[in-house]
C-alpha positions in Angstrom: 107.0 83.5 63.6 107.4 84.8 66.8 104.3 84.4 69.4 103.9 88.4 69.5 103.1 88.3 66.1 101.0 85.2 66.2 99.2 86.9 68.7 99.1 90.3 67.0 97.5 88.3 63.7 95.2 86.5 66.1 93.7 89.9 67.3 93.7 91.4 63.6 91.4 88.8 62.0 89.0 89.1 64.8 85.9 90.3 63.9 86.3 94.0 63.9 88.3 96.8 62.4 92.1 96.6 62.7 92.9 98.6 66.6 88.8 98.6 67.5 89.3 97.5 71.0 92.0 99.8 71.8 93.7 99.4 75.1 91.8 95.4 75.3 94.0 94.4 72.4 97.2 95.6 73.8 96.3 93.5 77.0 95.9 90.6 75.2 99.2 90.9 73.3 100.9 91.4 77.0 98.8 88.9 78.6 99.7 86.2 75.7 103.2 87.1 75.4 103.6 86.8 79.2 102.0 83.2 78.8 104.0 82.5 75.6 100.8 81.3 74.1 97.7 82.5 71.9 95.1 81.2 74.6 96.1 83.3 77.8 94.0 82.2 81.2 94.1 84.0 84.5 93.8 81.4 87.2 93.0 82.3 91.0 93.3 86.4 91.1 94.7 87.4 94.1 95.3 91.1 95.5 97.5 90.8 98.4 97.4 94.3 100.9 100.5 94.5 102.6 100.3 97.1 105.7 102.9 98.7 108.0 102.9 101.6 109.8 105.4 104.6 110.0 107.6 107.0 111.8 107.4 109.6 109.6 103.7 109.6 110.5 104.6 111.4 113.9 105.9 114.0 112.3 102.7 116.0 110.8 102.7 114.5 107.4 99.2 112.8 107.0 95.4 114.1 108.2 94.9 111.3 110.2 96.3 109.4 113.4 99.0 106.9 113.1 96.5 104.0 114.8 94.2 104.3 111.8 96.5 101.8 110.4 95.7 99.1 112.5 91.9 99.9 112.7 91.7 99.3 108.5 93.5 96.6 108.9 90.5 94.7 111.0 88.2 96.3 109.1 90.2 94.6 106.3 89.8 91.3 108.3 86.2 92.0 109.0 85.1 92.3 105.3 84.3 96.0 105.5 86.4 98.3 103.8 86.4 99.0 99.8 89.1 96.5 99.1 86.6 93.5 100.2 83.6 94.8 98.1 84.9 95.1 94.9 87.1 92.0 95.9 83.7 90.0 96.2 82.3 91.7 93.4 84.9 90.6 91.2 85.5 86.9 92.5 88.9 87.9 93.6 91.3 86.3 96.8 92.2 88.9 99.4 95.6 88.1 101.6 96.4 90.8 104.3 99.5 90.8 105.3 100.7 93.0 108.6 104.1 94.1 107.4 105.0 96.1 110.4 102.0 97.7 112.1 102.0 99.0 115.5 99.6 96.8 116.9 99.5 93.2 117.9 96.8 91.7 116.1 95.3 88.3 117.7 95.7 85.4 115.5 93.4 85.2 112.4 93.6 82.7 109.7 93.0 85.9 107.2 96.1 87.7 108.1 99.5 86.4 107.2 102.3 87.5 109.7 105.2 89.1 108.5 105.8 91.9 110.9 109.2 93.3 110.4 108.6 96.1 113.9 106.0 97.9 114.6 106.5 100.5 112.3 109.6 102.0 110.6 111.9 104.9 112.6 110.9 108.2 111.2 113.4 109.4 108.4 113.2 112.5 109.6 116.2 112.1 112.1 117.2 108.4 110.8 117.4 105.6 108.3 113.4 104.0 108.0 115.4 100.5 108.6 118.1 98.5 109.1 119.6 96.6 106.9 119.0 93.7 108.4 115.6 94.6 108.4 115.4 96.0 104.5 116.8 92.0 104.3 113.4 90.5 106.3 111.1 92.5 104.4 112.6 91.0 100.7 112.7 87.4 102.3 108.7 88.1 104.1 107.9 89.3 100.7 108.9 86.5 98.5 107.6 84.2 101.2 104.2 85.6 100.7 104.0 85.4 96.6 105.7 81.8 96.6 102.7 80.5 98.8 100.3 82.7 96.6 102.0 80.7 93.5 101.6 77.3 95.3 98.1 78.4 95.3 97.7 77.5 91.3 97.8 81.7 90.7 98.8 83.4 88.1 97.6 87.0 88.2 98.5 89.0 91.7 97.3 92.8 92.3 98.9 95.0 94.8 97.8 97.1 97.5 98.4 98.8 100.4 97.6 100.5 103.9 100.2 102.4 106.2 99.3 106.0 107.5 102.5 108.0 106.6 103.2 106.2 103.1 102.5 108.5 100.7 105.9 110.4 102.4 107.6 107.6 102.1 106.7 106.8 98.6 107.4 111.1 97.6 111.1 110.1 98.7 111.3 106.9 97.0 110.4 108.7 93.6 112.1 112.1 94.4 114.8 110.1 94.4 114.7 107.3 92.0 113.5 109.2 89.7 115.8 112.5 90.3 112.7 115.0 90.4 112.1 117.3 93.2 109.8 116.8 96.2 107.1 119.3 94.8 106.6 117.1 91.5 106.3 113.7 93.6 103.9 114.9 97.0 100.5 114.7 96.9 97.7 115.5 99.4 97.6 112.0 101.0 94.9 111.6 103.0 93.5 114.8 102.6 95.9 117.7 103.4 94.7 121.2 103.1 96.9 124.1 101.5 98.6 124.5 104.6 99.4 120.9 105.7 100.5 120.5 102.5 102.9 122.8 102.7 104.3 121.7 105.9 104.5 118.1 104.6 106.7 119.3 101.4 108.6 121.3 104.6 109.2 118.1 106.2 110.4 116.2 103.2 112.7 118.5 102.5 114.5 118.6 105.8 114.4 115.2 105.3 116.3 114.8 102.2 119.2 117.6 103.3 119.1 115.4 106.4 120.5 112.1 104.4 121.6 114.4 101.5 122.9 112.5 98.0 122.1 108.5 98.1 122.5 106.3 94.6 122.1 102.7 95.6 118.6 101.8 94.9 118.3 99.4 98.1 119.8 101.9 100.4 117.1 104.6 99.3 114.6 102.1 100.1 116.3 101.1 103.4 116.5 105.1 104.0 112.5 106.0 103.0 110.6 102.8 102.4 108.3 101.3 104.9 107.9 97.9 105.5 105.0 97.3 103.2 106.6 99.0 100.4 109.9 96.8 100.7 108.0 93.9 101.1 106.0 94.5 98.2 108.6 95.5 96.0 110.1 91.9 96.9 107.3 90.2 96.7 106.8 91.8 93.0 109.8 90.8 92.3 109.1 87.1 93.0 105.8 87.8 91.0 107.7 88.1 88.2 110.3 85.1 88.7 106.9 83.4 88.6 106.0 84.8 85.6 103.2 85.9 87.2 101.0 88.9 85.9 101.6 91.7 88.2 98.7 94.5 88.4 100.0 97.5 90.2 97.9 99.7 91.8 98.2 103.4 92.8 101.0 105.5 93.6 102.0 104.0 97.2 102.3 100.6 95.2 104.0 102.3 91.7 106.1 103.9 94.1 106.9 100.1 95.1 107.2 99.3 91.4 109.6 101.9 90.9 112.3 100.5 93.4 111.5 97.2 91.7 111.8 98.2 88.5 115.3 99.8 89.1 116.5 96.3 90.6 115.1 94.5 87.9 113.9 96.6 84.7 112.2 93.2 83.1 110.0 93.3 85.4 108.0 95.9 83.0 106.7 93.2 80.6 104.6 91.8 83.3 103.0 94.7 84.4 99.6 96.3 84.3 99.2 99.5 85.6 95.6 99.6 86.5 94.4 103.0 87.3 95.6 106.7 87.2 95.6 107.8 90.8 94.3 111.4 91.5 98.1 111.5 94.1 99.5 114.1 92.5 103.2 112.5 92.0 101.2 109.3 90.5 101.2 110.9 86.6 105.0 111.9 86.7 105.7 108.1 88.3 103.7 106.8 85.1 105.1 109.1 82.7 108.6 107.7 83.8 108.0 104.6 83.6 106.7 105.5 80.1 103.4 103.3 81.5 99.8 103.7 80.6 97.3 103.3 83.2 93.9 101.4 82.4 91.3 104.0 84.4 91.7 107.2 85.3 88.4 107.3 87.6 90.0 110.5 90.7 90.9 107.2 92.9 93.1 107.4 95.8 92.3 104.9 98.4 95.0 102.8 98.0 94.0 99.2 99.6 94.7 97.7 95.7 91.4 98.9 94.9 92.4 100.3 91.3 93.5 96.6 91.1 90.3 95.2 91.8 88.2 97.6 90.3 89.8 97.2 86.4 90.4 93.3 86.8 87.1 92.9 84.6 88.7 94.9 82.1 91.6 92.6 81.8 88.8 89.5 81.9 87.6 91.4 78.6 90.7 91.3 77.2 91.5 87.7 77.5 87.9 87.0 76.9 87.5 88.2 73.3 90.9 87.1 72.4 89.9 83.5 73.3 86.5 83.7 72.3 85.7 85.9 69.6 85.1 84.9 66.2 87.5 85.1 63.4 86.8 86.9 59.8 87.2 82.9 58.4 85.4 81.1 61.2 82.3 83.5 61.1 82.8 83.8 57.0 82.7 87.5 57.3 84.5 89.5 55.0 87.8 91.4 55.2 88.9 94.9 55.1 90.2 94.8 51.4 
């Protein structure tokens, strides 16, 4: 017998009706067939919030100054912003990483370097990146998950934090996913009717501006910022590792996406933790034919959807490895 249906007998003669636990047995089927084996664990949780900042940003596209970038980022490093609560809360590692922000940060043994620039070129007029660069952000990335690895983890959540990179991420899946701009743009960080608008404006230019691109790493190269490329690389490596990957919201799905289209494996491995109240996010899902944990109107970003449903996936593992059996508890069966 195969381990899925190992596991899928292991979860039947649990103590409960056939499908009880709903969405908690289907974890522990993924989690155990990740593992290969009918006692999962999930060792050393770490969410890892890769930040970068963008030129896109100068263009109108977001409610809030470019520079707010680098300001979360030390509040990151100072323990303040959502990501750190519900990181304590949940016994969780936090790794910041500073992709690409425009800001030189003094050195802190809490933020690991892997800035690319400070911030991409706005793809209004030009390519996001080079290249050369698109290169630095897949070797930074895999950098970053290889020491996380070396760190006896096995279960890595994503986030992010870059003013600007919900346009980027619109592109990513307008694109990848062959969909207009108006079924992939959200509100961001809070745009009203008429920002909005001007945003979809913008994008639009944007995409007659480089017109048709098919290569999945020249789209990224073209849109992506440097947190998004580095965390598509470094999910990537997550899942060389055979690591399980919890994906955030849309800025990291969008991530995901670009990932996914290099490597569609990559699927297995992946937990998509929370419907995020981004507009785009429900098509992205729906494509990926994916099925978020929570749907709870979040939108922060920061990986927080990652922290906030890692109890559920405890659960999962938890009753799988501990919960009594019909014959161990001498119970009776459904007849």
């Amino acid at each position: 017998m195969s381990i899925i249906n190992d596991l899928q007998h292991k979860i039947d003669f649990k103590t409960k009706p056939i499908g009880a636990l709903g969405m908690l047995e289907k974890l522990a089927l993924q989690i155990g067939s990740i593992q290969n084996t009918l006692s999962p664990t999930l060792k050393n949780p770490t969410i890892v919030v890769f930040a970068a900042d963008h030129g896109i940003a100068k263009e109108g596209v977001s409610a809030y100054p470019q520079e707010v970038t680098f300001q979360m980022v030390i509040n990151f490093l100072n323990g303040g912003a959502a990501i750190n609560v519900f990181c304590k809360q949940n016994n969780l590692n936090l790794k910041i990483v500073d992709a690409g922000v425009n800001f030189d940060f003094e050195e802190n043994k809490n933020l690991i370097n892997s800035k690319i620039d400070k911030g991409t070129k706005s793809f209004l007029k030009d390519k996001a990146m080079t290249k050369n660069q698109l290169q630095q952000c897949f070797d930074k990335g895999k950098e970053v998950v290889n020491m996380i690895t070396n760190e006896e983890c096995n279960v890595i959540g994503f986030g992010e934090m870059g003013i600007g990179n919900t346009s980027s991420a619109t592109m990513l899946m307008s694109y990848l996913c062959k969909l207009p701009i108006e079924k992939c743009v959200g509100r961001g960080t809070g745009l009203n009717d008429i920002q909005l608008e001007n945003k979809i404006s913008i994008l639009k230019q944007a995409k007659s501006f480089h017109g048709n691109i098919d290569n999945t790493k020249e789209i990224l190269q073209t849109f992506g910022g440097f947190e998004i490329a580095q965390m598509c690389s470094a999910m990537l490596t997550a899942f060389e590792n055979n690591m399980i990957i919890l994906v955030d919201g849309f800025i990291a799905s969008s991530a995901f996406l670009v990932a996914y289209k290099l490597n569609p494996a990559i699927i297995k491995n992946a937990i998509f933790c929370h419907l995020s109240d981004e507009f785009g996010h429900q098509n992205l899902l729906n494509y990926l034919n994916a099925e978020p944990l929570l749907k709870l109107n979040m939108r922060l970003g920061e990986g927080t959807g990652c922290a906030v449903a890692y109890p559920i996936i405890e659960s999962a593992i938890a009753f799988l490895n501990n919960m009594a059996s019909f014959e161990s508890a001498g119970v009776s069966h459904k007849n």
